[in-house]
N, C-alpha and C positions, 0 to 999 in steps of 0.2 A: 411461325405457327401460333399466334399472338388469337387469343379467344378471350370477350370478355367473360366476366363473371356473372353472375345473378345476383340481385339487392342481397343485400342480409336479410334474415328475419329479426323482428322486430327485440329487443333488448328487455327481459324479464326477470324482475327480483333484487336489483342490481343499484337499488338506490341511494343507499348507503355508501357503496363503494365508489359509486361513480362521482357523487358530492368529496369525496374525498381526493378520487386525481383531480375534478375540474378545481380545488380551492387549490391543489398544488398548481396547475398551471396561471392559476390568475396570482398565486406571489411569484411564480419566475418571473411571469410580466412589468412587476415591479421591484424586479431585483433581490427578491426574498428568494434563492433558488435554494432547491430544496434534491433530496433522491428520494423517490419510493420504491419501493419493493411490491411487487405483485404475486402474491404466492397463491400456490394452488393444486390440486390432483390434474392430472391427466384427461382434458374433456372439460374442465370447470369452467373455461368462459374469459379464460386471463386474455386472449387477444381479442377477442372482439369489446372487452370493457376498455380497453385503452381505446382499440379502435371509435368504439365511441364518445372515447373524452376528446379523441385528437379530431373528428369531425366535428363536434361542436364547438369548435375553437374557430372553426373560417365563419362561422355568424357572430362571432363579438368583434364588439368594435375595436379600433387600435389594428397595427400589421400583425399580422399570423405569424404565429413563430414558424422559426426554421426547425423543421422536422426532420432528424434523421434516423432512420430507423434500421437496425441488424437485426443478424438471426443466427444463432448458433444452428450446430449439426453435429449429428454424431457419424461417423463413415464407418461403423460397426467395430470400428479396431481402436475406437476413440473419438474424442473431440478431435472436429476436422479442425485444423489449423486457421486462425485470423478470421472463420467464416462470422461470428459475430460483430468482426470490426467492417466487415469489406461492404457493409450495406453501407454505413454511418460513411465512408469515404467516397461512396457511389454519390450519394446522394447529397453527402456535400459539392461534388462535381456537378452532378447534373443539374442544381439549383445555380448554383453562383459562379462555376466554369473550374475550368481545372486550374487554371493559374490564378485565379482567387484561392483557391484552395491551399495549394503551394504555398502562397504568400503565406494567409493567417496560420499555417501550420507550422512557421518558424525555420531557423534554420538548420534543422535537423530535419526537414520534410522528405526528404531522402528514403528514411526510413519508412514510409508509405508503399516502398517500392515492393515490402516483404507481401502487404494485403490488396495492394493493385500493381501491379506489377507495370501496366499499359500508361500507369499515370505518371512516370519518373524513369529515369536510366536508372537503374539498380545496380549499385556497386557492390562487390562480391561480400566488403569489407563492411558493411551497414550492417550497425548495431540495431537488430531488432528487438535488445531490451530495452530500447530508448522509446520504442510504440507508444508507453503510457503516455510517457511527459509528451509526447510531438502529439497524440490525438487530444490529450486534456489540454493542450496551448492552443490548437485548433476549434476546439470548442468554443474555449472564454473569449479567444481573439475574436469568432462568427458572434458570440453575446453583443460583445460593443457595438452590432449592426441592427441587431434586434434579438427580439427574445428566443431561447435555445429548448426544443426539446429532444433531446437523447432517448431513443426507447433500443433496449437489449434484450432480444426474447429467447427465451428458450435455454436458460444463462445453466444448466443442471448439464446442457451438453458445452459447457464453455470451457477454451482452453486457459492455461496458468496466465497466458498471455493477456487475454480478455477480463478474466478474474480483476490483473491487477488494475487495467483501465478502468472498468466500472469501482473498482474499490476508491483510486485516485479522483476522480470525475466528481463522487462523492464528495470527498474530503474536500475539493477545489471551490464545488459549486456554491456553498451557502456565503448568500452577500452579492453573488449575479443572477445578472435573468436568463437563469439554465433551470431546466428537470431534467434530472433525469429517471426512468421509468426506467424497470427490469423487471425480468417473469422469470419464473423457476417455476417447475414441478414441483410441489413440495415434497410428494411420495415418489420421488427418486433421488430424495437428497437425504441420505440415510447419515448416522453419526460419525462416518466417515470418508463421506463425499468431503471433496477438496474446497467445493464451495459453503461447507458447514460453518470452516474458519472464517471464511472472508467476511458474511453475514453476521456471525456471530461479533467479530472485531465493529462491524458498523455500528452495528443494533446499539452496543457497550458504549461506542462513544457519542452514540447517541445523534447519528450521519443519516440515518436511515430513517421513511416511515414506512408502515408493513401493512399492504393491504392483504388481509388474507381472505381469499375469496371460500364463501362457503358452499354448499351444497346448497341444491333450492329447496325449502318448502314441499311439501306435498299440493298445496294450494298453491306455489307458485307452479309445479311442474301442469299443474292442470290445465292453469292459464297461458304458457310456453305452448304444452301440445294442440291450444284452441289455436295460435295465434299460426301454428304449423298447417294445422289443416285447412283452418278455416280463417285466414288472416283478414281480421278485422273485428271479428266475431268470437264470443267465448257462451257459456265454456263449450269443451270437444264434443264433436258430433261421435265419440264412440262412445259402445254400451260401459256401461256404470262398472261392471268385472273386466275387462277388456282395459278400460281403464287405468284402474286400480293395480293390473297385473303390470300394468306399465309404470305406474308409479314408484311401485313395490323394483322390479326389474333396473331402473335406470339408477336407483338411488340416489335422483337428485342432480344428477352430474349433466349438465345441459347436449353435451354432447352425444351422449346415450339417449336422452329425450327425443331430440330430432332426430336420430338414425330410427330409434322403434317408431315413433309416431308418424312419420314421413313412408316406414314401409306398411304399417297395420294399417293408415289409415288410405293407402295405393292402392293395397293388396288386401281388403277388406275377407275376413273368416279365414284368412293363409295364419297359421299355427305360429305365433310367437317363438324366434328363436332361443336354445337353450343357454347359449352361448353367450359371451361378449364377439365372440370373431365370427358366428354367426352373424351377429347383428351388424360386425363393420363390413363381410362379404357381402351382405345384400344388397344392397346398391350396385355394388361392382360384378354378381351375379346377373342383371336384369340388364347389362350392356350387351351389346352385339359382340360376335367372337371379335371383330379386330376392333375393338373399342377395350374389352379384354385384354388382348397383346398388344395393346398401347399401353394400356394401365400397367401391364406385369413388367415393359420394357421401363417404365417411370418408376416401379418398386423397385429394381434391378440398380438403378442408380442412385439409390439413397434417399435420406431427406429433401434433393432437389436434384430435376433432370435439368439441366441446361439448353436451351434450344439446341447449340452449335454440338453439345455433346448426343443429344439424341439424333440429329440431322447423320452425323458421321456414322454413327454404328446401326441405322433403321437404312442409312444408305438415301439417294435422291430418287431414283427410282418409285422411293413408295411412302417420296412426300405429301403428296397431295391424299394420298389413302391414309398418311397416318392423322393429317389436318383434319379428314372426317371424322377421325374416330378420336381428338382429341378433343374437339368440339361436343362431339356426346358425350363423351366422359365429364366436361366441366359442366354440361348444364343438368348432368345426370348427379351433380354435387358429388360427386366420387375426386376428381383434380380442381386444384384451384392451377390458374394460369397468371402470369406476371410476365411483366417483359422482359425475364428474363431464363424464364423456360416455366415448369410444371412442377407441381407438389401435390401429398395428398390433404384433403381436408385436415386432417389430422394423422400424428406419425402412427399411430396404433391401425390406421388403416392401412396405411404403405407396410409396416410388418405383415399385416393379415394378408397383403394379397403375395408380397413376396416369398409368403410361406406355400402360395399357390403355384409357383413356380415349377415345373416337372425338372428334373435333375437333369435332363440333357437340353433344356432351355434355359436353365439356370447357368451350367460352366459357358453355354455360347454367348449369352448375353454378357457373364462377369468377363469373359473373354476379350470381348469386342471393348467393353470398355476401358479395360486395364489396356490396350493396345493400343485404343485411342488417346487415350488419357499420359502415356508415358511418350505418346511421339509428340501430343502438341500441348501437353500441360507444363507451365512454366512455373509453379506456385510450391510450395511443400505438402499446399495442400490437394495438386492434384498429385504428388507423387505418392502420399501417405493412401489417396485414394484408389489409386494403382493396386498399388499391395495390397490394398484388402479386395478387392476385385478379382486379383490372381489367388487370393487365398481361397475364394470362393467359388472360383472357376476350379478350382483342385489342381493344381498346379504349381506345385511345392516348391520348384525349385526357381520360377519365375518370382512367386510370390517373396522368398526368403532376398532375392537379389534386390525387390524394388524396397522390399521393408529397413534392408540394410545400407542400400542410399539413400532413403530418406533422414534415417539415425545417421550417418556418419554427414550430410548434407552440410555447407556450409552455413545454410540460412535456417537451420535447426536449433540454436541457439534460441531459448527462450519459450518454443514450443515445446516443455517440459511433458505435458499430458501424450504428446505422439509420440516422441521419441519414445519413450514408456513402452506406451500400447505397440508401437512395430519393433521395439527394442523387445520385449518378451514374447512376442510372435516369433521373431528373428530368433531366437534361444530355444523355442518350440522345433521350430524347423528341421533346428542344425545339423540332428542327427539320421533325420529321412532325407536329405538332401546329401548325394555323394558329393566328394570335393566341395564342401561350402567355403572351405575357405578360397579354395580356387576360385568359386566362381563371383565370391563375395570381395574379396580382396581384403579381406579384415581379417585375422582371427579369431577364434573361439576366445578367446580369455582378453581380446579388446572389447571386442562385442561385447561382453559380459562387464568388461569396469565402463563403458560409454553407459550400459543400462544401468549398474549402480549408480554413476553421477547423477545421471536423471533422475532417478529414482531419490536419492539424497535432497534434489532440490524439489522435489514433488513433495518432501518432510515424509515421505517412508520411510523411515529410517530401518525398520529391523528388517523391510526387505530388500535391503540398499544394504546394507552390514552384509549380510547372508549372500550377497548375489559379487560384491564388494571382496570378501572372502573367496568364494571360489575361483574369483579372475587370480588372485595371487597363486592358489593352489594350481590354479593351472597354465600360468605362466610360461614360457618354455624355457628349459634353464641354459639356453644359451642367447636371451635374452636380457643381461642383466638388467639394463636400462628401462626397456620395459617394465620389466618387474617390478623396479623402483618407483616407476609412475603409479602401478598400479595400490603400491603401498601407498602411494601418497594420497589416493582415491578411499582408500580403506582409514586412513588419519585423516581426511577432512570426515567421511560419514562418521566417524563413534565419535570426533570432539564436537559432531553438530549435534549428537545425544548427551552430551556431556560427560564422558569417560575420560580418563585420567591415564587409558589407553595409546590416547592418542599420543606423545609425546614417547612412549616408548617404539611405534611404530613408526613416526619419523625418525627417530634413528634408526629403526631397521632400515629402513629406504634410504638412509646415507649409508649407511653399512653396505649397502648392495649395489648402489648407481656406481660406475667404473671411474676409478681415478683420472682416466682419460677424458671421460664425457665432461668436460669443467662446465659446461653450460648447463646442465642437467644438476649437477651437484650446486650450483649458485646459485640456482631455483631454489633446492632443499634447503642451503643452508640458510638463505632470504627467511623463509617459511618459518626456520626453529628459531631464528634471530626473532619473528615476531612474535613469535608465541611467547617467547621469555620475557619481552618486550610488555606485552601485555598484562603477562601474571607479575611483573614488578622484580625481575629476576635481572635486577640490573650489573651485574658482574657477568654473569652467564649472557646477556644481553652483548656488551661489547666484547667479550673473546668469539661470540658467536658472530656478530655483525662484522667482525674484523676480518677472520677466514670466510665469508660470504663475498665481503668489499676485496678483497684479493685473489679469490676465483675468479670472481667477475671478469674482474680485469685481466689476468689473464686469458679469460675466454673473450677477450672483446666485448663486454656486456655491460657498456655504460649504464643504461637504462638501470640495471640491479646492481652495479656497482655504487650508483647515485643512491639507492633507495637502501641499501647497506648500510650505506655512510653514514644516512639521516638517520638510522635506528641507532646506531651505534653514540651520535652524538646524540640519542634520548638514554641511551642508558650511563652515560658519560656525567651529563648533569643531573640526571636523578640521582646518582652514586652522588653528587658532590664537588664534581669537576665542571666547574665553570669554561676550562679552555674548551671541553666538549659542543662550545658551541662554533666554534672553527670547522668542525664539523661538517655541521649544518649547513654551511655559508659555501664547504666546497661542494658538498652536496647538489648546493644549486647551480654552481659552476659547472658541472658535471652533468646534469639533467640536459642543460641548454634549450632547445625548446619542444623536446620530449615531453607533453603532455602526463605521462604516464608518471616517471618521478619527480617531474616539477608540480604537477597537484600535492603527491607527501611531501613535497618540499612546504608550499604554502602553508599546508594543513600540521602538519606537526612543528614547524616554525611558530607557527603563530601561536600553536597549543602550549610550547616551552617557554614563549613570553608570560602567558598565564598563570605558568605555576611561578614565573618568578616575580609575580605581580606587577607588571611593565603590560599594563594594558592598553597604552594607548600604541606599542607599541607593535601587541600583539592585534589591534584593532587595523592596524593598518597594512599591515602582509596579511593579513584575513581577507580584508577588503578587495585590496590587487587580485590576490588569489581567486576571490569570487566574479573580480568583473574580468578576468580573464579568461576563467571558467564562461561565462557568459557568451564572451566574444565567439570564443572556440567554438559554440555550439555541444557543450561538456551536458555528461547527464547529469540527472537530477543528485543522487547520492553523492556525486561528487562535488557538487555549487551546497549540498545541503551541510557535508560537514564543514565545508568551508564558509558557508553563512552563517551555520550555527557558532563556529570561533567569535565570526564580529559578534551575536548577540552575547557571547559569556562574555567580553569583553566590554560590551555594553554594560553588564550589569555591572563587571567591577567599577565601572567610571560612573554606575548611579544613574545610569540611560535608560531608566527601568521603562519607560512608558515605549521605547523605541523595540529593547528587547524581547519586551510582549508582543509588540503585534508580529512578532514575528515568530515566534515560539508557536503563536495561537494560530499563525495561517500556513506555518510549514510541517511543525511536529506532525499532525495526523498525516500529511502525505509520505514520509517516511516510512518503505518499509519495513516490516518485523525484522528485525535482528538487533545487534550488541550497540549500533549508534543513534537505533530508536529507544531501545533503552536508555542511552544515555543522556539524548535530549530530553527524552520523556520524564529522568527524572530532572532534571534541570525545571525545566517548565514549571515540574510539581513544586521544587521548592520555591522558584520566584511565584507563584501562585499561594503557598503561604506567606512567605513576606511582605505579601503584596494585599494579606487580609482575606485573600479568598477561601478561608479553611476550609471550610466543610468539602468545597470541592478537592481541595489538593489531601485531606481525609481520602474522600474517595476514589481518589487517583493511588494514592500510598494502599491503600486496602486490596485492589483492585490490581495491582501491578507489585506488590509487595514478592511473590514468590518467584514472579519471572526477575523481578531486578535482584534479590538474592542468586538466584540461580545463572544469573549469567557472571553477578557478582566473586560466585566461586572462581570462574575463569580470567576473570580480567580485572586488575589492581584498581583500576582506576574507578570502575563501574564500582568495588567493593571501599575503596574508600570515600566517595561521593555517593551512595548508600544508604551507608553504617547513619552520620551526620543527616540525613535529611529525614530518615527513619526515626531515629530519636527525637528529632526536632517534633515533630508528629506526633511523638509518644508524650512529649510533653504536655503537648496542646489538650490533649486528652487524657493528662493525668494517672497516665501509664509508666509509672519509674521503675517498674520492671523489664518492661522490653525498652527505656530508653538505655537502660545499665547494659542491657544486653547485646543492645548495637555498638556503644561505644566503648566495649571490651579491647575494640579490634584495634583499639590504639597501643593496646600495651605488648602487641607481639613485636618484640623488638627485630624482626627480620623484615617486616611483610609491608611494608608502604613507604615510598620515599618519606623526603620533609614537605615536598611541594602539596604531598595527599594529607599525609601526617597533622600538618598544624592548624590547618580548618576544623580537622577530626576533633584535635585535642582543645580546640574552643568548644566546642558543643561539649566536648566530653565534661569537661569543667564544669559548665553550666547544669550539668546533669549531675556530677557528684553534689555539688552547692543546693541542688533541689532537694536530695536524699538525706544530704545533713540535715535540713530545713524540718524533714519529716521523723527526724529521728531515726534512719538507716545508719550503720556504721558503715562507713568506705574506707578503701584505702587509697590514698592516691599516691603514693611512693610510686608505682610505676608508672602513673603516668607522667609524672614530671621527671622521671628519668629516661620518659619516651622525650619530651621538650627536651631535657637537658642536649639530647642527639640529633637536634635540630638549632643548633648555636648559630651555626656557619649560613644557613637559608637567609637571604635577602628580605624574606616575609619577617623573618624570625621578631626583630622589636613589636610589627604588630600584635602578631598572635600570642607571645610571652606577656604583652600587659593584659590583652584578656583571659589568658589564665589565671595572673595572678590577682586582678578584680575579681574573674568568678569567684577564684579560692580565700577572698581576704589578705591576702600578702601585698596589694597594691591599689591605688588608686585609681576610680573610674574617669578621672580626670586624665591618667595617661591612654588610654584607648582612643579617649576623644580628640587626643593631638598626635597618636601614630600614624594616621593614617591608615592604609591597606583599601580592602572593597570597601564601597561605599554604603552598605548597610552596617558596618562597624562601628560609627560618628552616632545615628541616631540611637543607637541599641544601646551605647556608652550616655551619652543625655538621659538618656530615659532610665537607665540602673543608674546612676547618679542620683538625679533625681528621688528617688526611688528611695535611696538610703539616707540623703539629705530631709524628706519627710520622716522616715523613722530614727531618725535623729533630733529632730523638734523644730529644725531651723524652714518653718514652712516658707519664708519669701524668697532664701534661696532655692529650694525645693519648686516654686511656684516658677521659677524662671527657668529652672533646667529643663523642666516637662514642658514648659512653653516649647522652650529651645527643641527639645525631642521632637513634639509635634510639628515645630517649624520644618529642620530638619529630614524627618520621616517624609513628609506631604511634597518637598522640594523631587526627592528622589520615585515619590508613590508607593513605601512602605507603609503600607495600611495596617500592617500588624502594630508597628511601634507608634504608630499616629493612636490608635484604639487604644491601646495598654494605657498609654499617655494619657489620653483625652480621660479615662474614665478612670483612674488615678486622679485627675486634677479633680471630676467632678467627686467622686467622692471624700476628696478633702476638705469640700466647698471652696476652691480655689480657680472653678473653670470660669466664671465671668472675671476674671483679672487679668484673662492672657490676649496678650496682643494678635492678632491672625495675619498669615502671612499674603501678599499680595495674590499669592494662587492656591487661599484656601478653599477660593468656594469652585472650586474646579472638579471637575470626576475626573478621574484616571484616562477615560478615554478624550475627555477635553482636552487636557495636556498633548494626549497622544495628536490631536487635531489641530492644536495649535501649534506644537513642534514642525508640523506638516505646512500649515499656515506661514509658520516663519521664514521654510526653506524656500515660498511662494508655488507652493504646489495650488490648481485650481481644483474645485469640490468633485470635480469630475475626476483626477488624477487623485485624489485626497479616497475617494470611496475605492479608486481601485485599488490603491497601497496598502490599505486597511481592511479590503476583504467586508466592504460595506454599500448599500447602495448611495447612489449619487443627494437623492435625498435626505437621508437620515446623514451625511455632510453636511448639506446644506444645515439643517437643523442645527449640529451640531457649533459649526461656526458661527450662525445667530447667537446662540445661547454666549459663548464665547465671548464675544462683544458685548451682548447683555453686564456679564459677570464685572468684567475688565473694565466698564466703564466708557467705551469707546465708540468709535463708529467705519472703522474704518479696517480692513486687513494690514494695512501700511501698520496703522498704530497698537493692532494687536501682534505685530510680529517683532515692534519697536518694544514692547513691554516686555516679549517671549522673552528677550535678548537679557534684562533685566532681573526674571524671576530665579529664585534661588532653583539650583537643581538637585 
């Protein structure tokens, strides 16, 4: 039933915005990609302005990008499921094949199976929260062929799932030749639309540009309704009041222009409608009755009829009647048509006529669909459309049964926004539907903790608590086990508000899971083993991880018996106990090549190297970890905290230029939670030391309350913090809030030594500031917090810079303990430092040489500047010698480290998150600097230059 369309009319008022997508598609061209955002009312014009930027793109010269384009939908009960990804994968097929497709989509393409079902075998067990990473690897992989544009329309009906694509897409693209384009309603995206956060997160990090489309002119709508009636010609052939009542009426929103101007100027002296639904029935009124009952059976189906699904329920019989009467409807501008069934012009239309529906045409048509739809819909999101079809048809007890396989569906995972919406439909139902649970097969008080979880990861929280709460009340009490799950549903929602809650309601849920159930209880006690884990509750940690490690095993449950063990050997060496690391070791014995606890194997393995300052050691089970993550085909969070070990590792060994590019191209795709916090604050502090203040200022400003606030919950988040915090307070000359973060050293319970002795460096430097200004301190508790860190491995390092901050020792011994590698030049340069205000300026002149040597080897910019502008103000800067990679920027290094391993500028821009030329440039410059001529001989030097 394929009808084409009629041209557009002509594009008015729109100049502005349209110079704004066409410069974003001419940098994706050259690798400058970029995201924008298209905001706008309802009616304003957001598709046809892209439409017009992505047509003028086949007359420039160069290949035309690959255009792949979605479109969300809402199915009345919600965001329809994947419907925004499943164009982008359509049409990735239909351009370059399906098994192109497959390819550049990596080895998790699998997961494609959730949004095309027809293009992959769908294994039951496919991660469809892996969607983000498998469509953003599909993208960049399609870039390396030519340039990429992504358009996402209609993103106000997008599900959790989609959200997080276009959010990662973002984050990915800048540095390739990707756009991506998205459109939103703006006045449907209220303060707490789901999509408020995700934009608002872009905007901040500054991912996003915002085109926000305005209203027309009054002069432009004038021009608009000439070009409607009388196309080619202006202005309008209607009377000067007629007009004006039109100008006045449409307020500018181009889509209300064409519907009034298109009918007054048809239907010349016919009475201007009062309405808006007036205005969008008129067209749809002036069709013949079965051009009518075509349109009402295309409202009937939603934001889009699908051919195959209007074929089945219109019957064959009365195809060829309904071809005529679709064919009127599209050039009657009432349907647009596509190849892949019918829509209306606009969704405000398809409401208005569905609201024309008579109530015994309405339950026959939701009928027929919800019947068609549940015998041959294979997707969640024709089952989600099922349900709302039977909800609609009046049909309670049909509709409760499809709403309640959709939520309990195995491939419901990640579709947070439907489960919701047919999750609280389903709870609507319950009680007009006899035997629900007979015919559901669920319970009331399952149903009920499945919609709290949703509901908890949709961040509702008080109505996730609330709904969360009544599954335990109404639990059946010969259920215990149940119950206990449901507790444990009710302890993850209030510890994701952050209550202090939680921790007593996991014990109620060990209090209540049956001694018998050991599988169930070495879940729980896994769960309270991390929690203690986390908060630095390291005693309670190993008696907890030890009866977790021993149910296990009795229940057979390697997998959590492995993942016991490893906590248990974290709270072993936090306490103090070094054998605690036997541990670990059987831990990985134990895991064998279960994925699940050989990942916490790598990742906390490698993290316990860290605190015991063995970073090459921790650099290298980091490593394994991640390229085995790699292999596996492993999601993102999990290659990310395991990428992120090698780059902390990095920076202890001084690999600052290595650590960066990678902070700077993974941090933002990290989602919100406790490990984006904590990379995030990492990043911020190698961003100060690395000279970049003002921005890691407004990263600390900016993230200061979330990182306190998760800080409350998690030891380690609050003692890497406290130290970066301060540091920051410094910078800015704030000695009251830097005293106040580095309070947290003197609670003598609350941080191992491995958190503890970094703290109590900054803290140092912080009391030494305050003497400096005449504040009285005490520092008796903090060196009796040092005193309780004798036994740490760290401990020589961090003992000499306390007692340099404090006076009791030489800056000379900091310089020769070793520890991280910002420690060396930090000691040269407070050396230095005091060697000038001691009078002896040619010693003085040489340790700040040394600082800035030093500092520049590793790309500490902070202690290079201190240094540098200490020498010159002594008048001592033209006496110091320059090190062979002074005249280098951070990124040179970065490029030449790249250079060295023999990566070519083509592999150099992709590792780097950089286009292929601004490499090239880059390694010119390089050789320039270096004196050379050749990649041989600038990788011969690399090998050479201090690090």
């Amino acid at each position: 039933m394929s009808v084409s369309t009629p041209a557009p009319t002509p594009l008015v008022g729109r100049s502005h915005e349209l110079a704004l997508l066409r410069d974003a598609v001419a940098d994706a061209r050259v690798g400058r990609g970029r995201a924008v955002v298209v905001a706008g009312e309802a009616g304003i014009g957001k598709t046809r302005l892209v439409e017009e930027t992505l047509a003028a793109e086949h007359g420039s010269p160069g290949a035309a990008p690959l255009v792949l384009r979605g479109q969300c939908a809402d199915s009345g009960s919600g965001p329809v499921p994947y419907a925004g990804l499943a164009g982008l994968v359509a049409d990735a097929v239909a351009q370059i094949g399906a098994e192109a497709t497959l390819e550049a989509a990596g080895p998790a393409a699998d997961a494609l199976g959730a949004i095309a079902p027809g293009l992959v075998s769908q294994r039951r067990d496919v991660d469809t929260g892996r969607l983000p990473e498998v469509l953003s690897d599909l993208v960049l992989a399609l870039s390396r062929r030519r340039p990429v544009v992504v358009v996402v329309e209609d993103l106000h009906w997008s599900d959790d799932v989609t959200r997080t694509v276009v959010s990662r897409l973002a984050r990915s693209v800048p540095g390739a030749p990707v756009l991506v384009v998205v459109s939103y309603r703006s006045d449907e995206v209220g303060r707490r639309h789901p999509l408020r956060g995700v934009l608002t997160e872009l905007a901040r990090a500054r991912l996003v540009t915002t085109v926000e489309v305005p209203r027309l002119e009054p002069g432009e709508v004038v021009e608009l309704t000439g070009t409607l009636l009388r196309p080619g010609a202006a202005p309008s052939p209607l009377p000067g009041g007629v007009l004006q009542d039109l100008v006045e009426r449409s307020e500018g929103v181009p889509f209300y222009v064409e519907e009034l101007a298109e009918f007054v100027g048809g239907s010349a002296g016919t009475r201007l409608p009062e309405t808006l639904r007036d205005v969008l029935l008129l067209r749809y009124g002036a069709l013949s009755p079965g051009a009518q009952a075509f349109c009402r059976a295309v409202a009937a189906a939603g934001q889009h009829a699908p051919h195959e699904l209007l074929r089945a329920v219109l019957g064959d019989e009365h195809l060829a009647e309904a071809e005529t009467a679709a064919r009127e409807a599209v050039e009657a501008h009432v349907l647009l048509a596509n190849v892949d069934g019918y829509r209306f012009r606009h969704a405000l239309m398809q409401e208005a006529v569905a609201d024309e529906l008579l109530p015994g045409e309405a339950r026959r048509l939701h009928a027929a669909y919800a019947e068609t739809l549940e015998s041959t819909g294979r997707t969640l999101a024709d089952r989600a459309a099922a349900a709302d079809h039977w909800w609609r048809a009046r049909v309670p007890d049909r509709a409760l049964v499809a709403a309640s396989a959709a939520v309990t569906a195995d491939d419901a995972t990640g579709a947070t926004s439907t489960v919701v919406a047919l999750g609280e439909r389903a709870l609507e139902l319950w009680d007009l539907v006899p035997d629900a649970e007979g015919l559901t097969g669920v319970g009331r008080a399952e149903m009920t903790r499945r919609v709290a979880a949703a509901l908890q990861q949709a961040t509702r929280l008080d109505r996730a608590e609330a709904l969360a709460r009544e599954a335990v009340a109404l639990w059946p009490a010969d259920d215990p086990s149940g119950k206990a799950r449901a507790l444990a549903t009710l302890a993850n929602v209030v510890a994701k508000a952050g209550s202090p809650e939680a921790e007593a309601i996991t014990d109620e849920a060990l209090a209540t899971v049956p001694d018998d159930d050991l599988a169930g209880r070495a879940v729980l006690l896994r769960v309270k083993a991390r929690n203690a884990m986390i908060d630095g509750r390291d005693a309670e940690t190993v008696e907890t991880a030890t009866r977790g490690y021993e149910t296990a095993v009795a229940a057979g449950d390697t997998a959590n018996a492995s993942v016991c063990l490893n906590m248990r050997a974290i709270g072993r060496v936090d306490g103090g106990d070094r054998d605690g690391l036997a541990d670990m070791e059987r831990a990985r014995e134990l895991a064998g090549d279960d994925w699940y606890p050989l990942s916490h194997y790598y990742t906390n393995a490698s993290d316990l190297h860290i605190k015991l300052g063995e970073f090459d050691a921790a650099r290298e089970i980091a490593e394994v970890g991640a390229a085995r993550a790699r292999e596996r085909g492993a999601g993102w969070a999990s290659r990310a905290m395991l990428e992120g070990n090698v780059a902390e590792a990095l920076v202890g060994l001084g690999r600052w230029a290595e650590a960066e590019a990678w902070y700077e191209r993974s941090v933002p795709l990290v989602d919100p939670s406790d490990y984006a916090v904590y990379l995030g604050e990492r990043r911020a502090w190698l961003m100060l030391w690395r000279g970049r203040v003002d921005e890691a200022q407004r990263v600390g400003r900016a993230q200061r309350e979330t990182w306190l606030r998760f800080g409350r919950l998690e030891a380690q988040i609050r003692a890497r913090v406290a130290p970066t915090l301060a540091e920051l307070a410094l910078e800015r000359d704030d000695v009251d809030d830097a005293l106040d973060q580095v309070r947290l050293a003197t609670d003598p319970d609350d941080l191992a030594p491995s958190y503890l002795l970094p703290l109590l460096g900054v803290a140092a430097r912080v009391l030494a500031h305050a003497r400096d200004l005449g504040r009285p301190v005490d520092d008796a508790p903090y060196r009796a917090a040092l005193a309780r860190c004798a036994d740490w491995p760290t401990y020589p390092a961090w003992a000499a810079v306390v007692a340099a901050e404090l006076g009791d020792g030489p800056w000379s011994a900091v310089v020769e303990a070793g520890g991280p590698a910002h420690l060396r030049p930090y000691a040269l340069f407070r050396d230095g430092r005091a060697l000038l205000a001691a009078g002896d300026r040619a010693a003085a002149r040489d340790r700040l040489a040394a600082a800035v040597d030093a500092a520049e080897a590793i790309g500490a910019g902070l202690v290079s500047a201190w240094a540098t502008e200490l020498l010159s103000g002594a008048g001592l800067a033209g006496t110091r010698r320059r090190s062979p990679a002074a005249g280098l920027t951070d990124r040179e290094r970065q490029v030449l480290d790249l250079v060295a391993e023999g990566l070519t500028n083509g592999q150099i821009a992709e590792r780097l998150f950089i286009s292929r030329k601004t490499a090239s440039v880059h390694v010119s410059a390089i050789l320039r600097k270096l004196g050379v001529t050749s990649r041989t001989e600038a990788a011969v030097q690399a090998a050479h230059l201090p690090r």
